[in-house]
C-alpha positions in Angstrom: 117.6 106.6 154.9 119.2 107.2 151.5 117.3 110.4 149.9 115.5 109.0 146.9 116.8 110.5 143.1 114.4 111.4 140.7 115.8 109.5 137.4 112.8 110.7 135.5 113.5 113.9 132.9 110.5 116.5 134.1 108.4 116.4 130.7 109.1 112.6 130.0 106.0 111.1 128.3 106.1 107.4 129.8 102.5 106.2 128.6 102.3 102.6 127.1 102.2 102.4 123.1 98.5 102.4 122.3 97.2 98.7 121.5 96.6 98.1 117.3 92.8 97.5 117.8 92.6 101.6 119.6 94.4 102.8 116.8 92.0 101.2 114.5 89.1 102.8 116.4 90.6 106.0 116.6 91.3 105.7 112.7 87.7 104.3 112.2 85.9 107.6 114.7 88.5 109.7 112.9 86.9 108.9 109.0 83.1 108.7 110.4 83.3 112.1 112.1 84.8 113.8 109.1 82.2 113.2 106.0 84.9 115.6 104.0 86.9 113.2 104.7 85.0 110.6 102.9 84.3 112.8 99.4 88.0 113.2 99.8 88.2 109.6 99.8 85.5 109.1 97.2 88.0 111.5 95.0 91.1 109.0 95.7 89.4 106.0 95.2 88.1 107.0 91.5 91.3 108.5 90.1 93.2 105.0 91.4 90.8 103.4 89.4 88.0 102.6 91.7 85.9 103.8 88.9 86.7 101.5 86.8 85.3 98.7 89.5 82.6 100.1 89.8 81.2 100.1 86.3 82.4 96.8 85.8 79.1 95.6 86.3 77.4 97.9 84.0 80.0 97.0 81.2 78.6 95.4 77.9 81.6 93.4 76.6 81.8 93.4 73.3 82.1 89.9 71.2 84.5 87.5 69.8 83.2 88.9 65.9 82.5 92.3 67.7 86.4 92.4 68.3 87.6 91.2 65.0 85.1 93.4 63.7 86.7 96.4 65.3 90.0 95.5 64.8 89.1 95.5 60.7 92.3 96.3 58.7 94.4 96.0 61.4 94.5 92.6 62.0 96.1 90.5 59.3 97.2 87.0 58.9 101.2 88.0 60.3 99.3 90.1 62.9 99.0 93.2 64.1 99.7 95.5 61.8 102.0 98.8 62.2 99.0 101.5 62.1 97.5 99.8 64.7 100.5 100.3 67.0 100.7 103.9 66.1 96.8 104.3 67.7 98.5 102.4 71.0 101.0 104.5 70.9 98.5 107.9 70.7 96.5 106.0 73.1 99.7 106.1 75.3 100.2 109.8 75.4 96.7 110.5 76.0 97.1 108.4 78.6 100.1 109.9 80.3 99.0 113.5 80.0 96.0 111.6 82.0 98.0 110.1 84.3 100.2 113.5 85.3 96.9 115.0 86.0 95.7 112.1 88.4 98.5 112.2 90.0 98.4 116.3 91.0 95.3 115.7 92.2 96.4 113.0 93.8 98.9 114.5 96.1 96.6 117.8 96.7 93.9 114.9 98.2 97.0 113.3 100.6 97.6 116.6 101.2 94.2 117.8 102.2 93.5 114.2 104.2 96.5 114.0 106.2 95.7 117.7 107.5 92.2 117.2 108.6 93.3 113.9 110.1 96.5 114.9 111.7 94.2 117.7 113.9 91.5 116.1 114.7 90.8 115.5 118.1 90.6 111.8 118.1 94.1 111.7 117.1 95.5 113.8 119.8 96.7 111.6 122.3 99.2 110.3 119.7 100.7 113.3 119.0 100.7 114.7 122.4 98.0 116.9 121.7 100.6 119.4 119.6 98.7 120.7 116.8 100.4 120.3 113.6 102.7 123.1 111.6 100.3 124.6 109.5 101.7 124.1 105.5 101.5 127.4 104.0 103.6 129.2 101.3 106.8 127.9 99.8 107.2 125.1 102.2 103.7 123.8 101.2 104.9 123.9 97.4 107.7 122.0 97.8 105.9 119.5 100.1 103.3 119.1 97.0 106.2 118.7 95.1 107.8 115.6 97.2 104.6 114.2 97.6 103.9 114.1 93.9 106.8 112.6 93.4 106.4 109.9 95.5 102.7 108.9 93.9 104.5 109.4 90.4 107.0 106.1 92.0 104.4 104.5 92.8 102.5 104.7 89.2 106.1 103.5 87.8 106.3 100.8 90.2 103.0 99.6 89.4 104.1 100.2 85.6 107.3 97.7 86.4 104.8 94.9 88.1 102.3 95.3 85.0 105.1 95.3 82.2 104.7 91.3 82.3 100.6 91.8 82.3 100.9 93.9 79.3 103.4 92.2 77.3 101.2 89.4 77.7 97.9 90.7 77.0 98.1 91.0 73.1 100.0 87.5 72.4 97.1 85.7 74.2 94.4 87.7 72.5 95.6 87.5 68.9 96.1 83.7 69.5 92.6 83.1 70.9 91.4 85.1 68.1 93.4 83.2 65.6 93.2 79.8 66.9 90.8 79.1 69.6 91.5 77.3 72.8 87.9 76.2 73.7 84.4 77.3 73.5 84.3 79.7 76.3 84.3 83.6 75.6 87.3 85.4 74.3 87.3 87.3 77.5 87.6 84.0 79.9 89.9 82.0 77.9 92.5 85.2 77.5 92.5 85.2 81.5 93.0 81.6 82.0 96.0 82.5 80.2 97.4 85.9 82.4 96.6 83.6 85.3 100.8 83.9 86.8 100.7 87.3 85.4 97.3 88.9 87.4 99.2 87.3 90.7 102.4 89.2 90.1 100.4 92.4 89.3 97.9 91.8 92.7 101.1 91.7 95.0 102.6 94.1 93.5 99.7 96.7 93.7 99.6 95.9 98.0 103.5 96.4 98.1 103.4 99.5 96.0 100.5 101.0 98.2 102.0 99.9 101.3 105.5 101.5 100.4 104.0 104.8 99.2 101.6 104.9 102.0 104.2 104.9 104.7 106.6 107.7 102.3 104.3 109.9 102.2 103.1 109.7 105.6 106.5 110.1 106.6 107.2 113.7 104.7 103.9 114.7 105.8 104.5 114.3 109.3 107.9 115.4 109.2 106.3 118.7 107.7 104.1 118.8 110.3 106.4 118.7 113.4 106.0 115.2 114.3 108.7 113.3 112.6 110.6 110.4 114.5 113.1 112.5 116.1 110.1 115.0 117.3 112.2 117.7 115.3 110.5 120.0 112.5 112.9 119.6 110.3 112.1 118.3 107.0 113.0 115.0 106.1 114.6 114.6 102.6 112.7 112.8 99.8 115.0 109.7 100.1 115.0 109.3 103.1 111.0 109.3 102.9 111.3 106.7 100.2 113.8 104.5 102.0 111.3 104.4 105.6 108.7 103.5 103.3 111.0 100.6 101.6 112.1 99.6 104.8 108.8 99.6 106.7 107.7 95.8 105.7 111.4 94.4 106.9 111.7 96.8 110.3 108.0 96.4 111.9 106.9 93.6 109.0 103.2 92.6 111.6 102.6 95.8 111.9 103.1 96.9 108.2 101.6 94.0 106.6 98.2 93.9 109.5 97.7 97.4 108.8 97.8 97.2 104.6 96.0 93.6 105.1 93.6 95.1 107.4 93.1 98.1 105.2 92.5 95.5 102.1 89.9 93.3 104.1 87.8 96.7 104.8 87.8 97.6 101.1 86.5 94.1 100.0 84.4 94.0 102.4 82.5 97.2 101.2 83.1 96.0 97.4 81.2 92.8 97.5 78.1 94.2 98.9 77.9 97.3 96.4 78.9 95.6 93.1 76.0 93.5 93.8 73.7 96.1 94.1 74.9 98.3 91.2 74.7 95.1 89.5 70.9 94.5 90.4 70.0 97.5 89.7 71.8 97.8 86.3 69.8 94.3 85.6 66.8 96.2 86.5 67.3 99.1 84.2 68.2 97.4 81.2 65.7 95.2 81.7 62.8 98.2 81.8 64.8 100.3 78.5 64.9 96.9 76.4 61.3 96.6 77.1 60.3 100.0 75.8 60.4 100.5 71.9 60.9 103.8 71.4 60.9 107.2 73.4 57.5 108.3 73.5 57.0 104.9 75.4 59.7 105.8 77.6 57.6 109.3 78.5 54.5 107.1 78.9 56.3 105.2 81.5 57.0 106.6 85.0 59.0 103.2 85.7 61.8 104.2 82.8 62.9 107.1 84.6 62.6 105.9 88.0 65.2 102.8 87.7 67.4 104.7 85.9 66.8 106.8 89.3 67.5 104.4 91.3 70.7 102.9 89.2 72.2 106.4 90.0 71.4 106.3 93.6 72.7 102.8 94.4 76.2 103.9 92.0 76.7 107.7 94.0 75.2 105.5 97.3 78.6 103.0 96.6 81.4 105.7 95.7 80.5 106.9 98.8 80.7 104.1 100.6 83.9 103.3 99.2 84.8 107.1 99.6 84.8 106.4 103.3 86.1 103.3 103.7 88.9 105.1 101.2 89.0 107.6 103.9 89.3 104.7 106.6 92.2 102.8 104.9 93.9 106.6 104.8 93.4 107.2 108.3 94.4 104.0 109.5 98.0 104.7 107.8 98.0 107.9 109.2 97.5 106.9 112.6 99.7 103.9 112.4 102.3 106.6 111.4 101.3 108.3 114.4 102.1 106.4 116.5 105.4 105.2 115.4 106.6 108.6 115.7 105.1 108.7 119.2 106.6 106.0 120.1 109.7 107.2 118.9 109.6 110.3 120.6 108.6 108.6 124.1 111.6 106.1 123.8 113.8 108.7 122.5 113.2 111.7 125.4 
């Protein structure tokens, strides 16, 4: 009898890579069992311009005359003229000071979600049940600092993708003011236009968030103690930026089902609550246009209470978008998870 060797290093973690669809219900009982979490969420999905979708449906456009109307002086027979391009250019400024702010706030809320994600409880068998490093002091600063930097990338990356949007956006105005294409609205014949251009722009928002996504992920959990190499080293910028590059070439089904997955579950919750911030904005400007002046509106219990219930259905859908913004985050966070579990089980 030849004495049996044991080949296996005492500590070795040899349990099986979770399957995609338990990460995905650890990242789904991870969000629902964290309602900070999802005002966190609620926070992100405003300042990247969530907002902005969910008035859409309570917008008034204005008119074809409305616009011309508006533009006044500005618009000439040679067209534009150069005061008008001095407001876009004011307009800009204001917009990046805007912008810089968005994006601190921004990094604080990865911050803040990664943290409360990366301990909870659901999460622990990917990272071997180690609580992660706590993030205090100067190394916290100069985390915030890397992780600002990679959300200011990805604003200039979707910058680059929208430079042919933009550049096309006031050509195909001033001509359908000028010289009309059809009879539709201004606003329908100037998209039939930016057709090429809204395609280029979609794509690139999805690579964009899927690049910064799996950057930032990757300093926070080299912070934390659980980079690749199970080190707690910190992982330079970079290098951050080049995992993040090189995430949709080295696991692209992975990458690509998690971002399309992520996608699906925001459209998903979209549909259903434009519609009903768009019934109920029907239903409120349908009760104020009946009313002819305020003392009617006082005489009329019905007034106030769609206007109520138009503020109930828009906080009820940031919220619901706040979690499944809190979803999409924690299924990026787990994914990352479990890479660097995997990592460090092959690598022991």
């Amino acid at each position: 009898m030849v004495p049996s060797r044991i080949v296996a290093v005492p500590g070795l973690r040899t349990a099986a890579h979770p399957r995609w669809s338990t990460e995905v219900g650890t990242a789904l009982a991870v969000a629902a069992g964290q309602p900070v979490l999802w005002l966190l969420g609620a926070v992100g999905f405003a300042l990247r311009g969530g907002i902005v979708l969910l008035t859409l449906p309570i917008l008034v456009l204005p008119t074809q005359v409305e616009v011309r109307l508006a533009l006044g002086g500005n618009l000439g027979s040679t067209g534009l003229s150069a005061g008008f391009w001095g407001l876009v250019a004011l307009g800009s400024l204001v917009t990046a000071l805007i912008a810089l702010l968005v994006l601190l706030i921004l990094a604080r809320v990865e911050m803040a979600s990664f943290q409360r994600l990366a301990s909870d409880p659901e999460s622990g068998d990917l990272r071997a049940w180690r609580a992660p490093r706590p993030m205090l002091g100067g190394r916290q600063r100069l985390l915030f600092s890397r992780v600002f930097t990679i959300q200011a990338l990805a604003l200039l990356g979707l910058v680059l993708f929208a430079l042919p949007l933009a550049s096309s956006i006031g050509p195909a105005t001033l001509e359908e003011l000028l010289r009309p294409t059809s009879s539709s609205t201004i606003y329908v014949r100037v998209l039939n236009q930016l057709v090429p251009q809204l395609i280029l722009f979609g794509a690139g928002v999805v690579i964009v968030e899927m690049v910064s996504a799996v950057a930032t992920r990757t300093l926070l959990l080299q912070s934390a103690g659980f980079g690749a190499t199970g080190r707690r080293d910190r992982q330079p910028l970079l290098a951050a930026v080049l995992v993040g590059l090189a995430a949709p070439l080295r696991s692209p089904l992975r990458t690509l089902r998690t971002s399309a997955f992520g996608w699906l579950a925001t459209l998903a919750a979209l549909v259903p609550v434009l519609w009903a911030i768009s019934v109920a904005w029907q239903a409120t400007r349908a009760t104020f246009l009946a009313t002819t002046s305020v003392s009617d509106m006082a005489r009329e219990p019905g007034t106030f209470i769609v206007a109520f219930a138009l503020a109930a259905v828009f906080t009820g859908g940031l919220l619901v978008t706040g979690f499944v913004s809190a979803f999409r985050a924690s299924l990026w966070t787990v994914d990352a998870l479990a890479r660097s579990d995997a990592a460090n089980g092959s690598g022991a």
